[in-house]
C-alpha positions in Angstrom: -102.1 -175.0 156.6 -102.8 -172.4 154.8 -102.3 -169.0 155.3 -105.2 -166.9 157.3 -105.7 -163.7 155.3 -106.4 -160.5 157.9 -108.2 -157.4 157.5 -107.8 -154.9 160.3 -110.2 -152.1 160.1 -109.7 -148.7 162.7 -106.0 -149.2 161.5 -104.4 -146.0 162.7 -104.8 -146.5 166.5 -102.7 -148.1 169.2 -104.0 -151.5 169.5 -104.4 -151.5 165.7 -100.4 -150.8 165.8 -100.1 -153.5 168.3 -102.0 -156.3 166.2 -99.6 -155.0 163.2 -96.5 -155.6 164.9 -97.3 -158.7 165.9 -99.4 -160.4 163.0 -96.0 -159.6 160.7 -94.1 -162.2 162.3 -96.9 -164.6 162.8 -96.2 -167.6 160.6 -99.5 -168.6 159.5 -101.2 -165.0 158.9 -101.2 -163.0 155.6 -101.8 -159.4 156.7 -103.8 -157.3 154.2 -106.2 -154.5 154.0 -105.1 -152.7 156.8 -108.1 -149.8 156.8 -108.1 -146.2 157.9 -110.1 -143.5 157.0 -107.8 -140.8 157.8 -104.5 -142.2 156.5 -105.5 -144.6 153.7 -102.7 -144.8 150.9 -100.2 -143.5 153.5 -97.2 -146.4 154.4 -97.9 -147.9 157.9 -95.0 -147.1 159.1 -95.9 -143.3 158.7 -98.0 -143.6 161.7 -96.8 -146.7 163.5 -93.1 -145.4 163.5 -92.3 -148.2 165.7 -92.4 -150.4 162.0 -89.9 -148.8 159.8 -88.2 -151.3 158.2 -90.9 -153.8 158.9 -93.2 -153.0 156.6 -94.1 -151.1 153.2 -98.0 -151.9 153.9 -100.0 -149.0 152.8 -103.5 -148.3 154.4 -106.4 -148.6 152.6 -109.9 -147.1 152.3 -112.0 -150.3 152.4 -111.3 -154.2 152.7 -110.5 -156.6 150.6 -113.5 -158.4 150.8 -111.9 -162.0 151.1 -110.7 -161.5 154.3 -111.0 -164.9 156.7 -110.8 -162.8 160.2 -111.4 -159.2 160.6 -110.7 -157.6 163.6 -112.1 -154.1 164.4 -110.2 -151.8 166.4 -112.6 -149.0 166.5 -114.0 -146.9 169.1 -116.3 -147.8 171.4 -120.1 -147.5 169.4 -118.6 -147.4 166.1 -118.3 -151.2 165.4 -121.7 -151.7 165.3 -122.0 -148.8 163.0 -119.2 -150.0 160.7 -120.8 -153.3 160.2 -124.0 -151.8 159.6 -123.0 -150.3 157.1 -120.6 -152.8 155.8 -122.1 -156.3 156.1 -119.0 -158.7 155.8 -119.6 -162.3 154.4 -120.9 -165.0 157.1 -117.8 -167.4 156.4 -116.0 -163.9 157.3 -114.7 -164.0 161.2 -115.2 -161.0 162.9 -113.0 -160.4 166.6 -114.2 -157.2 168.0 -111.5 -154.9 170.1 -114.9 -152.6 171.4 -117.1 -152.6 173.9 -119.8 -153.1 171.5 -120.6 -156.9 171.5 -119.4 -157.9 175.1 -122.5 -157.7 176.9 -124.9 -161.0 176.3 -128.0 -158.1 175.5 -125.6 -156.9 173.1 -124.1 -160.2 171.0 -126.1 -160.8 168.6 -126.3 -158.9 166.1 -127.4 -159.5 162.7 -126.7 -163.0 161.7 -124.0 -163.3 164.3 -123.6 -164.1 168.0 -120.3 -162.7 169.5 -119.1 -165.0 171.7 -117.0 -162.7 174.8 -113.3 -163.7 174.3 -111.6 -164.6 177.4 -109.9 -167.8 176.6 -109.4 -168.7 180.1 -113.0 -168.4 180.9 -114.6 -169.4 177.6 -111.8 -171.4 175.8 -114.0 -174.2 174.1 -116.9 -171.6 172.5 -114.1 -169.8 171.0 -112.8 -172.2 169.1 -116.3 -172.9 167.6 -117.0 -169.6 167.7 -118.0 -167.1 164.4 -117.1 -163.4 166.1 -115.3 -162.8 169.0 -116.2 -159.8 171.9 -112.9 -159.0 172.9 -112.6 -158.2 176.6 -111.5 -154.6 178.1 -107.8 -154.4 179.4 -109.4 -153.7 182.7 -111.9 -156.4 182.7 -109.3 -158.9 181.7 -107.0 -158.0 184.8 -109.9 -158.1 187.1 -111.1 -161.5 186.0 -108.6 -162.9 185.9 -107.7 -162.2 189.5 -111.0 -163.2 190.4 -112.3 -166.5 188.4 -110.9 -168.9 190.2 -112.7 -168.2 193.1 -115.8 -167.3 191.3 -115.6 -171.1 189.9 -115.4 -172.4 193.5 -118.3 -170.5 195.1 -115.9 -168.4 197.4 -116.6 -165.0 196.0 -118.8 -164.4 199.5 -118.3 -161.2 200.0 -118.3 -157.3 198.0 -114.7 -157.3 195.9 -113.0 -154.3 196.3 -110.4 -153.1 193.3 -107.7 -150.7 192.5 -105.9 -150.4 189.3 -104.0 -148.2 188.0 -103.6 -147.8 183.7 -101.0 -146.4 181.5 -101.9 -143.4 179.6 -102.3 -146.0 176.4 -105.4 -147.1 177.9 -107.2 -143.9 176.7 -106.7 -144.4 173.2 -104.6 -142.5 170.8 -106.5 -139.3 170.4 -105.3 -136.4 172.5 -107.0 -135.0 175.5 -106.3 -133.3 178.7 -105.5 -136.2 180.9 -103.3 -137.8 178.2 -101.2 -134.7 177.7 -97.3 -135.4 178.6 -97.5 -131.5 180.8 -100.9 -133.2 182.8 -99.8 -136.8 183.2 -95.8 -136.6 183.9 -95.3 -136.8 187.9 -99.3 -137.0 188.2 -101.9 -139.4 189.5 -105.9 -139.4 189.5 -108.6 -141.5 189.5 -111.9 -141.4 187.0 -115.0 -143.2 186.7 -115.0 -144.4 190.3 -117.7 -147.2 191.1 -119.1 -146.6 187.4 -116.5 -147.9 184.9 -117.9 -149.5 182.0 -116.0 -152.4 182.2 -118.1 -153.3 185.4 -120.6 -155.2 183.6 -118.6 -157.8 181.6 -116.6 -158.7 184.6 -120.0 -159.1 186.7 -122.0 -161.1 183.6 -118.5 -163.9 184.0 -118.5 -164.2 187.7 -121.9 -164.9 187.2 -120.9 -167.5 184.7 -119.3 -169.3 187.1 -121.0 -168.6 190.5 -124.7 -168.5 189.6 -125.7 -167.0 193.1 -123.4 -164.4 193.3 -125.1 -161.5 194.7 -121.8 -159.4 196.2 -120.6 -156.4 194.5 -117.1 -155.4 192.9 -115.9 -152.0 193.8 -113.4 -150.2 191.3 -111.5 -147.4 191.6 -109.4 -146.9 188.5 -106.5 -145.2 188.4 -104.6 -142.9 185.2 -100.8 -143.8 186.1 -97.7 -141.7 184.8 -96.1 -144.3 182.6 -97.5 -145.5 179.0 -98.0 -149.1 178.9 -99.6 -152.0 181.5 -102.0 -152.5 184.1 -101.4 -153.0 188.4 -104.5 -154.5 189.9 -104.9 -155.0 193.5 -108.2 -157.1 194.8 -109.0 -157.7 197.5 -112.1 -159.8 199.5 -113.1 -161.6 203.1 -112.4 -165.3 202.5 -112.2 -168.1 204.9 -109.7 -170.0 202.6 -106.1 -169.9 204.5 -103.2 -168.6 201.8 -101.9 -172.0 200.9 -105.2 -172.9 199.9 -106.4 -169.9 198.0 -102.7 -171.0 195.9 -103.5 -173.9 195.6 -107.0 -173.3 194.2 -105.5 -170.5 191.5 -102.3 -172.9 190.2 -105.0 -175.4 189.9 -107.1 -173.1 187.8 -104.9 -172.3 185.4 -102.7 -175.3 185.1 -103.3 -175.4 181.9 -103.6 -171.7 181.3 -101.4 -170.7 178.3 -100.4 -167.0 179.5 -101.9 -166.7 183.1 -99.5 -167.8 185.5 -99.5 -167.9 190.0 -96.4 -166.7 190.9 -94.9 -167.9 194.4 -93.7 -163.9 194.6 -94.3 -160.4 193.9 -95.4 -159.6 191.1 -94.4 -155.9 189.0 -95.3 -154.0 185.7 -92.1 -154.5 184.1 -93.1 -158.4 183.7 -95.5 -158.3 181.6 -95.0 -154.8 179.6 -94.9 -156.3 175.8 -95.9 -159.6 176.6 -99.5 -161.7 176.9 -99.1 -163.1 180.2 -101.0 -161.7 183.2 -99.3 -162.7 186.4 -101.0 -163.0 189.5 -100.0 -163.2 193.1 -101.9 -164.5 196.1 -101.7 -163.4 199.5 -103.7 -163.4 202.8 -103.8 -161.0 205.7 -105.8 -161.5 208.4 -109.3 -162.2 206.7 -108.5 -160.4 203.7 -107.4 -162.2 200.4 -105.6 -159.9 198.4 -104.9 -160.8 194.2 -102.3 -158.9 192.3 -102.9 -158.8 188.7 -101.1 -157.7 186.4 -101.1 -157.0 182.5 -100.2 -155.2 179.4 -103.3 -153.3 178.1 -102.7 -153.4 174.5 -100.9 -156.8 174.6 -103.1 -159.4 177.0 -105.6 -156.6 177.3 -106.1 -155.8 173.9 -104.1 -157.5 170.5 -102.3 -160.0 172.1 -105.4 -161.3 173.5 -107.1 -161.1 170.0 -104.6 -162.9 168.4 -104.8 -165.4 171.1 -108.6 -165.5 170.3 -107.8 -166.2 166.3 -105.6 -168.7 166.6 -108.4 -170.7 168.8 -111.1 -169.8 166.4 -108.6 -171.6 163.6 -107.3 -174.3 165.5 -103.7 -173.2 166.2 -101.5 -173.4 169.3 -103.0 -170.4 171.0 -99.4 -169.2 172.0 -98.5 -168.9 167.8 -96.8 -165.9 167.5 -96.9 -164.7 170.9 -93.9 -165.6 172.1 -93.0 -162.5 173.1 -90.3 -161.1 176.0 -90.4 -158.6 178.5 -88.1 -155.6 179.3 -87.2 -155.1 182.7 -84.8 -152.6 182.1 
C-alpha cells in the first residue's frame, strides 16, 4: 500500500515526541508537517533530544494540507479551537490525543463524529471510523481492568480505584508538582473523586452493562518516577478467582496488547511498550484488578497509532512492536 502521509499538530509536547519516535520507523507512514507554534523551523530533535540522529525534520507553522491522518496533541480545550479555526478536508482523518471529543455530548462536531478510541472496547467503529477520541491514560488503565466484567453484568457493586501516574502525565509545561525539588522522594494525591477522566470510563461501562447504576471511586495519585501507570481496583463480586480469570483471558483472547497474566504484574513491564497487563485476584469478597500501562505509550501515542492503523486497515500491532526495560 501506499504510504499514509501524517500531520502532527501540538508537536513540541511529550506525547507529540512519543508519536514521532515511533511513526519514524513505522513502515507504511510518511511523517510530515510536524506543527508547533513555538518552535516552527527549529529541527525536531532540538526539542525531542531523545531523536538526534533520527531525524532532520523541521517543525512547521501550519500543515501541509494533504495530510491523510492528523493527530492533535494539544491541550485539553484547544482542539476544538484549532479546528475551528482550521477546518481540515472531510477525506482528512482526524485522531484526537484531548479530552475534547471523548464524551458522546461532545463528538460531533462540525461535519464529523469522533468515534472514542479504545480498540478493545470499540474495535469495529474504528476501523470505519472518520476521527478518533483518543482515550485518557487513566481512563484506559481503568477500563481496561474493568470491561470485562462490565460486559458480563457483574459490575454489582461501587468500584473503588487507586493509581498512581508518572510526572509525564501532567504534560510538558512546568509547574509546582512537576518540579524535580517537589516530586523526588514525594507522593500526593489530586483531584480525588473528581478527575475528569471519570466520565469516559463511566459513558463505556455503560456501553456494555446498560443498568449499571454503581459508582467508581478514584483516588489518583502523582508518583516519583516519569513514565507509567499502577492501577489497583477493586469491587464485591460473587465470581470465585478462577472464574473472574477465566472471564478476562476470554475477553481479550484476541486482544492485541492487553494481556491476563497468571502473576504479578510491575511498572517496568510495560514502561515503552503498548501492552496493559492485568492481574486478577480475589480475597475474601473482594476482586482486586491490577492494571497497568505506559501513559504516553498505550495511554497516549501508542494507542493512537494503534487507532490509525485500524482506521486504514493494517495489523493493529504495525510498528508497535516495541520492548520493555526492566533494568
Amino acid at each position: 500500500m501506499s504510504k499514509i502521509k501524517v500531520g502532527i499538530v501540538g508537536g513540541a509536547g511529550y506525547t507529540a515526541g512519543e508519536l514521532i519516535r515511533i511513526l519514524l520507523h513505522h513502515e507504511f507512514v510518511e511523517l510530515g508537517a510536524i506543527v508547533s507554534s513555538s518552535s516552527a523551523g527549529s529541527p525536531v530533535y532540538q526539542v525531542h533530544d531523545d531523536l538526534v540522529g533520527e531525524t532532520e525534520l523541521r517543525f512547521t507553522a501550519e500543515l501541509a494540507g494533504d495530510e491523510d491522518v492528523v493527530f492533535l496533541c494539544l491541550g485539553h480545550g484547544n482542539s476544538r479551537a484549532f479546528l475551528e479555526k482550521h477546518p481540515l478536508p472531510e477525506t482528512t482523518h482526524v485522531i484526537d490525543l484531548s479530552n475534547d471529543f471523548r464524551l458522546s455530548a461532545d463528538r460531533e462536531f462540525q461535519d464529523r463524529e469522533f468515534v472514542y478510541g479504545l480498540p478493545e472496547l470499540n474495535r469495529t467503529r474504528i476501523e470505519q471510523a472518520q476521527s478518533i477520541a483518543n482515550p485518557g491514560c487513566f481512563a484506559t488503565a481503568i477500563q481496561l481492568a474493568l470491561l470485562p466484567l462490565a460486559q458480563a453484568g457483574k459490575l454489582t457493586d461501587d468500584v473503588h480505584v487507586s493509581a498512581i501516574t508518572g510526572s509525564t502525565g501532567a504534560g510538558q509545561s512546568l509547574s509546582e508538582t512537576v518540579h524535580f525539588s517537589w516530586r523526588a522522594n514525594n507522593v500526593s494525591i489530586y483531584k480525588p473523586f473528581t478527575h475528569q477522566h471519570l466520565g469516559e470510563i463511566g459513558e463505556s461501562l455503560t456501553q456494555l452493562q446498560p443498568e449499571l447504576a454503581n459508582e467508581v471511586h478514584f483516588i489518583p495519585y502523582r508518583g516519583n518516577f516519569t513514565r507509567g501507570i499502577f492501577a489497583t481496583v477493586y469491587t464485591p463480586s460473587d465470581l470465585t478467582q478462577d472464574e473472574a480469570r477465566a472471564l478476562y483471558k476470554e475477553f481479550y483472547a484476541d486482544a492485541a496488547f492487553t494481556t491476563v497474566s497468571d502473576a504479578e504484574v510491575h511498572l517496568k513491564q510495560v514502561v515503552n511498550t503498548n501492552k496493559c497487563l492485568l492481574h486478577v485476584q480475589k480475597f475474601g469478597k473482594q476482586l482486586l484488578i491490577t492494571s497497568v500501562i505506559d501513559n504516553l505509550v498505550k495511554g497516549a501515542s501508542g494507542q493512537a497509532i494503534q487507532n490509525m492503523n485500524l482506521l486504514f486497515g493494517l495489523p493493529e500491532t504495525t510498528g508497535l512492536h516495541l520492548k520493555s526495560v526492566l533494568f
